[in-house]
MIKOLKE-278476 format. One record per atom (N, C-alpha, C): residue in one letter; x, y, z. Coordinates in steps of 0.05 Angstrom, whole numbers, padded with zeros to 5 digits, always signed. Layout:
AXYZ
...
***
This chain:
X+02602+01584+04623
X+02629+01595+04622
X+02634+01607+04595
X+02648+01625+04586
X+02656+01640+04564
X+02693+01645+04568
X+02697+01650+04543
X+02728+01654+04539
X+02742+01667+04556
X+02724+01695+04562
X+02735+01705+04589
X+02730+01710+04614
X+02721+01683+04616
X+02713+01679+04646
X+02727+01654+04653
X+02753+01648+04653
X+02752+01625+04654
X+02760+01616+04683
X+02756+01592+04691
X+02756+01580+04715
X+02792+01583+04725
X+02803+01593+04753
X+02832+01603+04752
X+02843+01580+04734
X+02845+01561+04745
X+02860+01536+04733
X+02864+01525+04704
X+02842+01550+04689
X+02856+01542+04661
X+02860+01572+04657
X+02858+01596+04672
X+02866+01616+04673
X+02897+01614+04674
X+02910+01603+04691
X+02936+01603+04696
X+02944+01573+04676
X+02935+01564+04667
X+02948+01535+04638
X+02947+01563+04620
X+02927+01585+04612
X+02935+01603+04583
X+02955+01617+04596
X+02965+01626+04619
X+02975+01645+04618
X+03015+01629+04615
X+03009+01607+04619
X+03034+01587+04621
X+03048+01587+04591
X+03022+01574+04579
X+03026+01572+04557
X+03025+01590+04531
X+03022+01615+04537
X+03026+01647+04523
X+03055+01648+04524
X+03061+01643+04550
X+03090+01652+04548
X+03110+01633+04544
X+03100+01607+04535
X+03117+01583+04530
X+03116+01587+04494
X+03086+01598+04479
X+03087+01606+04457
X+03109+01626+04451
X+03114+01655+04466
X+03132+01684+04467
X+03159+01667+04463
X+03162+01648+04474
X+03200+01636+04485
X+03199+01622+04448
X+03186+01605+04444
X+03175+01590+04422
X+03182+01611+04393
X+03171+01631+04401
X+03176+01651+04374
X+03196+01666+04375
X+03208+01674+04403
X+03232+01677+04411
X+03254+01670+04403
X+03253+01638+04402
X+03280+01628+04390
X+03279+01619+04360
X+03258+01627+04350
X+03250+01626+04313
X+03267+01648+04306
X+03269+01673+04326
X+03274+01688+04312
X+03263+01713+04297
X+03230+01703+04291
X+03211+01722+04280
X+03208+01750+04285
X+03211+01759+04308
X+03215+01789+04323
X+03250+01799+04320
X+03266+01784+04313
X+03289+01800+04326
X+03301+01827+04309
X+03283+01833+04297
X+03294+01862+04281
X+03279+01880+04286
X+03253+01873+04315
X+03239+01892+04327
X+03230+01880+04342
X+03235+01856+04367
X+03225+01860+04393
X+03218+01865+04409
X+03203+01899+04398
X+03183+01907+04416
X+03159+01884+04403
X+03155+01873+04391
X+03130+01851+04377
X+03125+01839+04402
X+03153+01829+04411
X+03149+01805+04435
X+03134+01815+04459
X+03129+01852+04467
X+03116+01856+04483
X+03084+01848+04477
X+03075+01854+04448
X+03041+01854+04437
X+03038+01829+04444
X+03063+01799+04442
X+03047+01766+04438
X+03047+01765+04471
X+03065+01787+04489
X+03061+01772+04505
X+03039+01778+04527
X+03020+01800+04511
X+03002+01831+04530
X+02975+01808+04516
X+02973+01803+04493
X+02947+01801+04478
X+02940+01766+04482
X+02918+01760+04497
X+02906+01730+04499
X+02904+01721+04473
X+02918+01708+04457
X+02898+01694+04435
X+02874+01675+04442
X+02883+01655+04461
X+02851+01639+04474
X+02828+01660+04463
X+02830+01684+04476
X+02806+01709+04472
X+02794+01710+04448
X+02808+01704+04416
X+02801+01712+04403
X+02797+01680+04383
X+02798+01660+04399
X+02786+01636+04387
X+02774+01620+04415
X+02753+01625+04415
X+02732+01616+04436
X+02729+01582+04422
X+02730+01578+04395
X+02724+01564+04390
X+02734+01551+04363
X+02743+01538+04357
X+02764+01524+04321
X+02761+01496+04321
X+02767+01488+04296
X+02767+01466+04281
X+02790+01455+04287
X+02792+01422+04294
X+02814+01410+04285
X+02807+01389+04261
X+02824+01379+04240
X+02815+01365+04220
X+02814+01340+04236
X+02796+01318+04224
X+02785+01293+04235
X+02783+01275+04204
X+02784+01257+04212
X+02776+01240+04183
X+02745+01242+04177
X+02747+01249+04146
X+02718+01256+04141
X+02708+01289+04144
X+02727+01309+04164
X+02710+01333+04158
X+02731+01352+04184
X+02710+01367+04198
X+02728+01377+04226
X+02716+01369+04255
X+02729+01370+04278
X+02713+01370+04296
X+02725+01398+04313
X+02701+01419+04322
X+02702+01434+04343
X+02713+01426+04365
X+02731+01453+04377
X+02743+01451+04399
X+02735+01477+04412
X+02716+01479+04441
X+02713+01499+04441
X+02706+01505+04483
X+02715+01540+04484
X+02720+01537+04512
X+02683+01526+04530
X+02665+01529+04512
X+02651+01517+04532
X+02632+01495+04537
X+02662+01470+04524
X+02665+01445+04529
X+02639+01433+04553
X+02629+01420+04569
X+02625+01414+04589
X+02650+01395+04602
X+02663+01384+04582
X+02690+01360+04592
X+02713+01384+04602
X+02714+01378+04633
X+02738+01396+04636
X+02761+01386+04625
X+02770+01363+04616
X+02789+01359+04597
X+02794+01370+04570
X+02762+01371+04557
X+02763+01380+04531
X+02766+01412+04533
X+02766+01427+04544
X+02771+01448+04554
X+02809+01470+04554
X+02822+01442+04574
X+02839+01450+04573
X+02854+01445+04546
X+02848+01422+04531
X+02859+01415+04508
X+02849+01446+04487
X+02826+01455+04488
X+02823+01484+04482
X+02845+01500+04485
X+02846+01514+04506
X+02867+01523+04521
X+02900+01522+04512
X+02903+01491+04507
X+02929+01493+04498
X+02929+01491+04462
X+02907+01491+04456
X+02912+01485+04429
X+02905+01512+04423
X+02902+01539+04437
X+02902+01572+04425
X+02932+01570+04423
X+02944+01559+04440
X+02976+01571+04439
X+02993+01552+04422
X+02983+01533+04412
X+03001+01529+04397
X+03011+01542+04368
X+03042+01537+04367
X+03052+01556+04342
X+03039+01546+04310
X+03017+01547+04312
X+03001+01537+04287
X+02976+01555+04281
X+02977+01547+04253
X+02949+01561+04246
X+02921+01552+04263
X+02905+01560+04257
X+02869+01552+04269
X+02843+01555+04255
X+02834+01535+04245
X+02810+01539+04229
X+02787+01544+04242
X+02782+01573+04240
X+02766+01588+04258
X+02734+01593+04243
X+02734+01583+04219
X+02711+01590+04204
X+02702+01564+04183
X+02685+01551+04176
X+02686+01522+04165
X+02654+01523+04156
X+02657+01532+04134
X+02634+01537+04106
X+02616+01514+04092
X+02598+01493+04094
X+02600+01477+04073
X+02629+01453+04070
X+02637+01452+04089
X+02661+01429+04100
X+02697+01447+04088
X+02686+01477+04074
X+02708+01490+04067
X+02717+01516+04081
X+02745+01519+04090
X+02756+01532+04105
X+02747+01566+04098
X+02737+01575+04106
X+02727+01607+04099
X+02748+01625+04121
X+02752+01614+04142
X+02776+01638+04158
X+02785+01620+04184
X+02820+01635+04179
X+02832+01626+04209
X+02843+01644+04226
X+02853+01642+04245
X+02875+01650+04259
X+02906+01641+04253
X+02926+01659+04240
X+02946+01644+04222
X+02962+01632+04254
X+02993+01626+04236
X+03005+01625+04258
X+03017+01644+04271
X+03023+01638+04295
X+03024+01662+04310
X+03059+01676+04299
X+03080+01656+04299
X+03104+01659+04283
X+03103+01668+04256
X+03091+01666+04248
X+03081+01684+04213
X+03071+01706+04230
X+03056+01709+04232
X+03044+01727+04240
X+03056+01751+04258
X+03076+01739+04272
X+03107+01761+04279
X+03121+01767+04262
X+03136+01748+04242
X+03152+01764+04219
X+03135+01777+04207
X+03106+01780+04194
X+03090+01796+04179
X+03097+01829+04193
X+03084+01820+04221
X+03094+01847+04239
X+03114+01865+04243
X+03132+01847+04240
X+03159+01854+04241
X+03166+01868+04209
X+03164+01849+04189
X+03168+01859+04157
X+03153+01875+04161
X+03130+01885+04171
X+03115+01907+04159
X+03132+01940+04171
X+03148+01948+04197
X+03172+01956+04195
X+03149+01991+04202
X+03131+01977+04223
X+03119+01998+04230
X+03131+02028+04249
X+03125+02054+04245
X+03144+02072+04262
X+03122+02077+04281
X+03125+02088+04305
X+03108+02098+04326
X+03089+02117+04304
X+03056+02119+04309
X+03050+02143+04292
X+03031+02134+04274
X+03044+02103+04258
X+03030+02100+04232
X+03004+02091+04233
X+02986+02104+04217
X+02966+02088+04210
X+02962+02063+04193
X+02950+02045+04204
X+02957+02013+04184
X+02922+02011+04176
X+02932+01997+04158
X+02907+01984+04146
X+02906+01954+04153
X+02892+01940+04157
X+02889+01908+04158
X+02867+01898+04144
X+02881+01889+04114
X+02852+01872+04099
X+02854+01842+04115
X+02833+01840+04115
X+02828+01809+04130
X+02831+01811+04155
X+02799+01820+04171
X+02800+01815+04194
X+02811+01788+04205
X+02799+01766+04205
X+02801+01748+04213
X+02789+01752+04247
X+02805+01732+04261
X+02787+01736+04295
X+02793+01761+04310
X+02812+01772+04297
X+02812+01804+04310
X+02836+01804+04325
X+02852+01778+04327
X+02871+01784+04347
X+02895+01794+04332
X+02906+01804+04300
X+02924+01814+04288
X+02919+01842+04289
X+02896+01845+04292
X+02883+01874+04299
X+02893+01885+04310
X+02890+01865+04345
X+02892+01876+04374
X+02930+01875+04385
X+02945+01855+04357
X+02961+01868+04372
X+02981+01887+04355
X+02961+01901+04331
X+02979+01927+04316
X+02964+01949+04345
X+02942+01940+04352
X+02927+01970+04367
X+02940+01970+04397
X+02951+01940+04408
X+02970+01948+04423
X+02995+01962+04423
X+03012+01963+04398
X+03030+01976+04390
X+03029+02004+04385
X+02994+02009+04372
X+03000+02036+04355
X+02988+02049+04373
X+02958+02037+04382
X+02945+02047+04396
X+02913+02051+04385
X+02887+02048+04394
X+02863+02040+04380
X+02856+02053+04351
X+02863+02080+04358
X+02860+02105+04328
X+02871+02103+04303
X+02889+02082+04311
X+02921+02093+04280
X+02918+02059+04274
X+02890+02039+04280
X+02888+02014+04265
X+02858+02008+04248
X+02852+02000+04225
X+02830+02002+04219
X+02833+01965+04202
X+02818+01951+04205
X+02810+01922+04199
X+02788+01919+04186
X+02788+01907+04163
X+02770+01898+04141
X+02760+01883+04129
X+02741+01865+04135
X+02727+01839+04121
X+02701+01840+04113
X+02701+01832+04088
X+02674+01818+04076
X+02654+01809+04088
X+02661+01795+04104
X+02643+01776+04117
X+02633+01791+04144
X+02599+01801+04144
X+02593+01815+04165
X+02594+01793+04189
X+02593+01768+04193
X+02596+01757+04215
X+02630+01744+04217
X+02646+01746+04204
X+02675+01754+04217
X+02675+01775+04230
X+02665+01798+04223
X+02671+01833+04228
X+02663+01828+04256
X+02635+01822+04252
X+02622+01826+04286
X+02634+01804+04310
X+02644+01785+04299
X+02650+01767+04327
X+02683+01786+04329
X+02701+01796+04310
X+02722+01803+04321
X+02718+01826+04329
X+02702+01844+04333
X+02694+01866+04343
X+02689+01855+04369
X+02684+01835+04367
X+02670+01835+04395
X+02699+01807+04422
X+02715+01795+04403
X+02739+01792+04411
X+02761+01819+04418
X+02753+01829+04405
X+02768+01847+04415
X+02766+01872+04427
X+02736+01877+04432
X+02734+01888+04465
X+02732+01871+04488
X+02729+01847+04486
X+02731+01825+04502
X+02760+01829+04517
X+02771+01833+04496
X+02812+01835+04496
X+02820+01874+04509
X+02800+01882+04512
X+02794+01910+04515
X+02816+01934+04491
X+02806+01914+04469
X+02823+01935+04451
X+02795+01946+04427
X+02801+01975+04414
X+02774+01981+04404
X+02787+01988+04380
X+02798+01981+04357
X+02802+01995+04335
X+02786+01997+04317
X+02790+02004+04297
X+02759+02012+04282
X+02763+01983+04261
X+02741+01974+04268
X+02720+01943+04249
X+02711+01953+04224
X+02714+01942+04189
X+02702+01953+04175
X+02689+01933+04164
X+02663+01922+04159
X+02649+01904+04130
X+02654+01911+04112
X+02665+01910+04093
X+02666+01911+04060
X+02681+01896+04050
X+02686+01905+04023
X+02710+01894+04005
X+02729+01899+04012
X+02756+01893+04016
X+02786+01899+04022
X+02793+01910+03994
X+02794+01898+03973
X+02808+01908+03950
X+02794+01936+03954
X+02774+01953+03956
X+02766+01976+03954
X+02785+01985+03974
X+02794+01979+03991
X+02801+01994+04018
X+02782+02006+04031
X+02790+02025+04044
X+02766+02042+04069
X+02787+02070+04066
X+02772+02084+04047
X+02778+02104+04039
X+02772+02131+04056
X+02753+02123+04073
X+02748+02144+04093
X+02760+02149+04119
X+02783+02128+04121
X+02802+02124+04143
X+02835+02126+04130
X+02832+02137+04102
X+02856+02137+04094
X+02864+02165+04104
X+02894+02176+04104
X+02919+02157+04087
X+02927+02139+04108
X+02940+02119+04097
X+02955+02097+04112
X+02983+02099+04106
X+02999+02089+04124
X+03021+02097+04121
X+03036+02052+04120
X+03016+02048+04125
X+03025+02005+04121
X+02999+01998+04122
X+03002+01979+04099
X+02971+01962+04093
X+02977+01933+04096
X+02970+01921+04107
X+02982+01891+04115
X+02956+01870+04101
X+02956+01855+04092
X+02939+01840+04085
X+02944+01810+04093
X+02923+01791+04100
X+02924+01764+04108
X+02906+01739+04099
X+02906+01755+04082
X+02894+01739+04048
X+02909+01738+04022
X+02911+01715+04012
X+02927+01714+03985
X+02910+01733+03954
X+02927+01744+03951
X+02924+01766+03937
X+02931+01751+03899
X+02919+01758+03880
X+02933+01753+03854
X+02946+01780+03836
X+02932+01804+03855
X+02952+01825+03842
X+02943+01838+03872
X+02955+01865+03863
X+02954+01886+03880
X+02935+01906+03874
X+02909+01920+03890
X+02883+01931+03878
X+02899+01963+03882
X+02893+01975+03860
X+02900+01999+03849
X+02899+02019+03875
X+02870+02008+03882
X+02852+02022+03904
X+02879+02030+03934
X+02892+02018+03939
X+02907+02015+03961
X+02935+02033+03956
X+02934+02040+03934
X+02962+02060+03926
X+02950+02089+03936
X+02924+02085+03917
X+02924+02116+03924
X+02910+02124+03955
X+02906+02099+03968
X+02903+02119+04006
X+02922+02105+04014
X+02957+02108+04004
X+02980+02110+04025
X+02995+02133+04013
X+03003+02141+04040
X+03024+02166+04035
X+03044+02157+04031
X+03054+02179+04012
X+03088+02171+04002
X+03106+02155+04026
X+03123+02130+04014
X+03139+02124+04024
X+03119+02102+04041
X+03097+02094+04039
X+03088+02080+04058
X+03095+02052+04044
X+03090+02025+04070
X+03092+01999+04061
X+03064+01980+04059
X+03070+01964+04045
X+03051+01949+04044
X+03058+01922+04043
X+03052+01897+04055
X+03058+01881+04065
X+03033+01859+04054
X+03041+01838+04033
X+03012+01823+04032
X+03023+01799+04014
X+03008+01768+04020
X+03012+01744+04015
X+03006+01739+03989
X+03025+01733+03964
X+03023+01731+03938
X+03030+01709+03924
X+03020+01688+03913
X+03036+01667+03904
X+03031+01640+03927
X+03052+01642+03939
X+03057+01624+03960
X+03079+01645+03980
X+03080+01667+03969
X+03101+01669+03990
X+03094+01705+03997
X+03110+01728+04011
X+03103+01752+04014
X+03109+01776+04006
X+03099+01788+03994
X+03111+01810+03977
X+03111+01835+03992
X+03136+01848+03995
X+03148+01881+04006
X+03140+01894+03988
X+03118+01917+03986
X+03125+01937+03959
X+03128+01970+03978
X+03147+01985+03965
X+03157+02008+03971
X+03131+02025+03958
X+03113+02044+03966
X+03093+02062+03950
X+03110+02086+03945
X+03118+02092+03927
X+03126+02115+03914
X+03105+02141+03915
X+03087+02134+03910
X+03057+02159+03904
X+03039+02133+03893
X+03026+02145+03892
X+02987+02143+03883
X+02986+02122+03858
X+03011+02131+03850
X+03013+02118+03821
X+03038+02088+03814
X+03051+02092+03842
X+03076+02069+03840
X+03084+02057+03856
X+03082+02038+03857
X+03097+02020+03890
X+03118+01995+03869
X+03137+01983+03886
X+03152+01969+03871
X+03160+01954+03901
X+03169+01931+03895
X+03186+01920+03923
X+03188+01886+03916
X+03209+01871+03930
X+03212+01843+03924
X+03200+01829+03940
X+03200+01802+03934
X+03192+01782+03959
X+03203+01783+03980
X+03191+01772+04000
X+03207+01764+04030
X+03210+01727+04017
X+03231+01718+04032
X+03249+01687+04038
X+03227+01672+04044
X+03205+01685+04064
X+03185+01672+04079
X+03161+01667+04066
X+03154+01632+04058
X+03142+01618+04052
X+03123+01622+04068
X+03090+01623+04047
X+03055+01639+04062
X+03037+01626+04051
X+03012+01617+04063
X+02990+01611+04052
X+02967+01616+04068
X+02955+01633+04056
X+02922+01646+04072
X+02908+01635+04048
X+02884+01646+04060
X+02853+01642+04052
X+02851+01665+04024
X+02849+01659+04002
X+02848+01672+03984
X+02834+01704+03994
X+02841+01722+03981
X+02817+01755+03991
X+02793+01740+03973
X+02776+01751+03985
X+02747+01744+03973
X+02730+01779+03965
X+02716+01776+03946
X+02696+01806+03944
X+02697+01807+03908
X+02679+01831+03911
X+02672+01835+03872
X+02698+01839+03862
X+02719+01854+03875
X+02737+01865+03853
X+02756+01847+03852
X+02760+01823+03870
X+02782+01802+03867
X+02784+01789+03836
X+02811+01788+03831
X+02812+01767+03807
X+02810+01729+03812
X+02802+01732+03797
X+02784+01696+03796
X+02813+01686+03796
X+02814+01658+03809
X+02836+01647+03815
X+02837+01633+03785
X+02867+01630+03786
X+02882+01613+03755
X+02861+01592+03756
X+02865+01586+03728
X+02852+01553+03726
X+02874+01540+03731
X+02867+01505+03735
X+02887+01487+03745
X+02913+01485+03727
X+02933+01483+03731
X+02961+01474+03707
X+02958+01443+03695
X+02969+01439+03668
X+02972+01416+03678
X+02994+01403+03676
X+03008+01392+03698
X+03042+01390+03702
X+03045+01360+03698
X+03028+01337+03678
X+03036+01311+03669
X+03064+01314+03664
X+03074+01325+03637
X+03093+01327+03631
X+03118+01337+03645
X+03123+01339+03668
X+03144+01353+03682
X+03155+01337+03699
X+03178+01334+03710
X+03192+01316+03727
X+03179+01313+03755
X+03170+01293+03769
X+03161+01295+03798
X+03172+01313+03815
X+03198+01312+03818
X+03214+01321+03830
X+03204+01354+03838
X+03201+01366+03810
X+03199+01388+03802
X+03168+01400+03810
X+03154+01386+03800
X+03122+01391+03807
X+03114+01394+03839
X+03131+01380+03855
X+03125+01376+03884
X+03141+01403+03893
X+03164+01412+03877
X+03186+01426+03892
X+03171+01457+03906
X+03176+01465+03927
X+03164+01492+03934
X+03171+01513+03916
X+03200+01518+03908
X+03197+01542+03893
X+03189+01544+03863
X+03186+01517+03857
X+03171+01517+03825
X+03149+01530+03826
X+03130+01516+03851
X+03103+01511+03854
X+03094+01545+03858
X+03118+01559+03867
X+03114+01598+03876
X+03118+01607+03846
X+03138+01599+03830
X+03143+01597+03804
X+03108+01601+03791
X+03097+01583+03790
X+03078+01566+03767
X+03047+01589+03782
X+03057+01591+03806
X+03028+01612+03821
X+03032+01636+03806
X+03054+01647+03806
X+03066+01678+03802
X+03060+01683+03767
X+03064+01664+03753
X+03067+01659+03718
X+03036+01646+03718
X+03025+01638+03730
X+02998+01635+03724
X+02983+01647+03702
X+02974+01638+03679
X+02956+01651+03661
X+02977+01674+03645
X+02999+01679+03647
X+03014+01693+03633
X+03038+01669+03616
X+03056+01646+03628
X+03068+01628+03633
X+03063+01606+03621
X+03070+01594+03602
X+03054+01560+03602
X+03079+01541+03621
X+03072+01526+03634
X+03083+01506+03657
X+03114+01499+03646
X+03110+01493+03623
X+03137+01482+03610
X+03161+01507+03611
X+03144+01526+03600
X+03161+01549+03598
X+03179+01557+03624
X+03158+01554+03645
X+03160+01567+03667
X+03184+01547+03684
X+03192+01525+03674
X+03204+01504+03682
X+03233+01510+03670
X+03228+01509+03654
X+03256+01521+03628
X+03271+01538+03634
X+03250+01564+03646
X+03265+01592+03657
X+03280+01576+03686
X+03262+01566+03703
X+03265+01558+03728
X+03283+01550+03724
X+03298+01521+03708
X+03323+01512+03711
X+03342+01524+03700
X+03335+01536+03683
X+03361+01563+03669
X+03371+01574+03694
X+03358+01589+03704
X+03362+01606+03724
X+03368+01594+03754
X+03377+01568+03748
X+03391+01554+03776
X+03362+01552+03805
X+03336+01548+03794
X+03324+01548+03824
X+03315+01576+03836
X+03302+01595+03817
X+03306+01623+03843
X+03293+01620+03866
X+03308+01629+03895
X+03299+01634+03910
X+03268+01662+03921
X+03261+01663+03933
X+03232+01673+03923
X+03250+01706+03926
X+03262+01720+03946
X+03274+01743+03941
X+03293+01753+03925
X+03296+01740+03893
X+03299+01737+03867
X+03281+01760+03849
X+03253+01754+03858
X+03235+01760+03842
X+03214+01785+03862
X+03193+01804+03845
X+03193+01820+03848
X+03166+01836+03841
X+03159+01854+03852
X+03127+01865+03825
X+03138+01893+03829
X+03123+01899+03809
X+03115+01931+03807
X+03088+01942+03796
X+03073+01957+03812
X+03046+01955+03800
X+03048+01990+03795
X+03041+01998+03773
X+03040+02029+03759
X+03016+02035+03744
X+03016+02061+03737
X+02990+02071+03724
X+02977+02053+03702
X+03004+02042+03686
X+03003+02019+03664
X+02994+01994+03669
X+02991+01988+03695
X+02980+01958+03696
X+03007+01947+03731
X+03012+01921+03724
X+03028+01906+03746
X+03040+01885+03734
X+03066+01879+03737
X+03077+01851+03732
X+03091+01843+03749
X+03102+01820+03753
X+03124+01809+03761
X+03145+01809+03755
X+03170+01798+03761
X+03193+01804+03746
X+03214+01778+03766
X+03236+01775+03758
X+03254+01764+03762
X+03275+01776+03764
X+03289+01784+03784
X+03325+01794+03787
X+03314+01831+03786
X+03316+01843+03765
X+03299+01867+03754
X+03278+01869+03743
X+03273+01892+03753
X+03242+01901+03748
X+03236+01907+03705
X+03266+01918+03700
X+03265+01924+03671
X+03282+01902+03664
X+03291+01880+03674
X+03304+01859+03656
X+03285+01838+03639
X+03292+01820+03629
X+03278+01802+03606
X+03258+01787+03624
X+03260+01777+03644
X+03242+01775+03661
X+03210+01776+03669
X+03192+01782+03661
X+03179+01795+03675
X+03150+01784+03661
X+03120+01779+03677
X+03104+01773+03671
X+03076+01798+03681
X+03061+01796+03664
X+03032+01816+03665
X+03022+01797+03691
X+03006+01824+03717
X+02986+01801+03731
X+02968+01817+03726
X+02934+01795+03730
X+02909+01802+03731
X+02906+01831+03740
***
């Protein structure tokens, strides 16, 4: 048996539970500033594009996968594609290398990214191919192009997603380079945590295009001006992917060390987006000082702008006292 062959009876449990996921994201809310979304979650199988994932176990992961011989363990497959959660789809050396996010993130991303009929998108981070399959249901196979490092991510979602009968163009490489031979893009969406923004991606979007990608802990809107400027604030919505991986990535911060700081504070989520964002520019204390000066900012407070001169962050304004150098 294979993913898409499945026996009716768990044919009709995914098709139950696709659309018990659609009602699920439905009443989150994630689509309602573009609802056509709700047609792609409810056209595109995800089952299809995780044949097979990790659940954590004590001690490591255990596989869950469609071709179980336990027809029980099967259907627990089945329902665990649809649930509104991430999926550890890739498991390295006992360390997470790629998932399938959640499918509710993964609508507001869609949604924030604020695509028009027409556009060409970019997608760094393949992943299983199903964020792919459902911009190429929207746009259509031509106007989507998907990008990962990893030649055996590339090839199984290539191959999820003619399974899914969708064909957009699959790329192996580096993401921070982009895929310059499929530019201009008019939205570059990324589903990897990013520590800056690669130069490379300004200059293949056309004026006015968006770009959409996971920074910190949370997601950054930037407006592209030209070749040379994009600027835009956070989204409200709290993110965590799989770091981008390749040569041109910046090496992740070294550890902080937050002895000295109130518990309270060290655990709190928006410090913790705080202390990611000021990383290596910031010392912890500092970054704590500002933080409570400034009442707590909420993450669409703060802001980047990446220019011919380099990239920083900022707080409130882009030219106010604010503002930190990134990698």
């Amino acid at each position: 048996m294979s993913a898409h062959a499945l026996d009716p009876g768990l044919d009709d449990l995914a098709t139950l539970a696709r659309a018990a996921l659609v009602r699920e994201i439905d009443r989150s809310g994630a689509w309602a500033a573009d609802p056509v979304w709700r047609e792609a979650f409810e056209a595109v199988p995800r089952h299809l594009f995780v044949p097979y994932y990790y659940v954590g176990v004590l001690g490591g992961f255990e596989r869950v996968w469609c071709e179980d011989p336990d027809p029980g363990s099967r259907e627990r497959w089945v329902r665990g594609a649809y649930v509104d959660a991430p999926l550890a789809t890739r498991v390295r050396d006992g360390e997470l290398v790629s998932s399938s996010s959640q499918p509710s993130l993964m609508a507001t991303m869609l949604t924030e990214l604020e695509v028009r009929d027409g556009d060409a998108v970019l997608e760094i981070g393949a992943g299983t191919g199903f964020n792919a399959a459902l911009l190429a249901h929207r746009l259509g196979d031509d106007l989507v192009t998907t990008i990962d490092l990893d030649p055996e991510i590339t090839e199984s979602a290539r191959r999820h997603l003619a399974t899914a009968g969708y064909h957009p163009t699959v790329v192996t490489g580096d993401g921070a380079r982009g895929v310059p031979e499929r530019a201009p893009f008019d939205r570059i969406i990324a589903t990897c945590t990013l520590t800056s923004i690669p130069p490379a991606w300004l200059r293949q979007c056309t004026p006015g295009a968006r770009i959409l990608a996971p920074m910190a802990t949370g997601l950054i809107a930037l407006h592209v001006r030209d070749a040379g400027h994009a600027e835009g604030r956070f989204l409200h919505t709290p993110a965590y992917f799989v770091p981008l991986r390749g040569e041109t990535r910046h090496p992740e911060p070294e550890p902080q060390h937050l002895g000295g700081l109130p518990r309270w504070a060290r655990s709190h989520e928006l410090f913790r987006f705080l202390l990611n964002l000021t990383a290596g520019s910031l010392d912890p204390y500092e970054a704590y000082t500002l933080w409570e000066r400034e009442n707590k900012p909420v993450r669409e407070r703060y802001g980047i702008t990446v220019s011919d001169e380099g990239a920083w962050a900022w707080l409130d304004d882009p030219e106010g006292p604010y503002a930190w150098p990134l990698p």
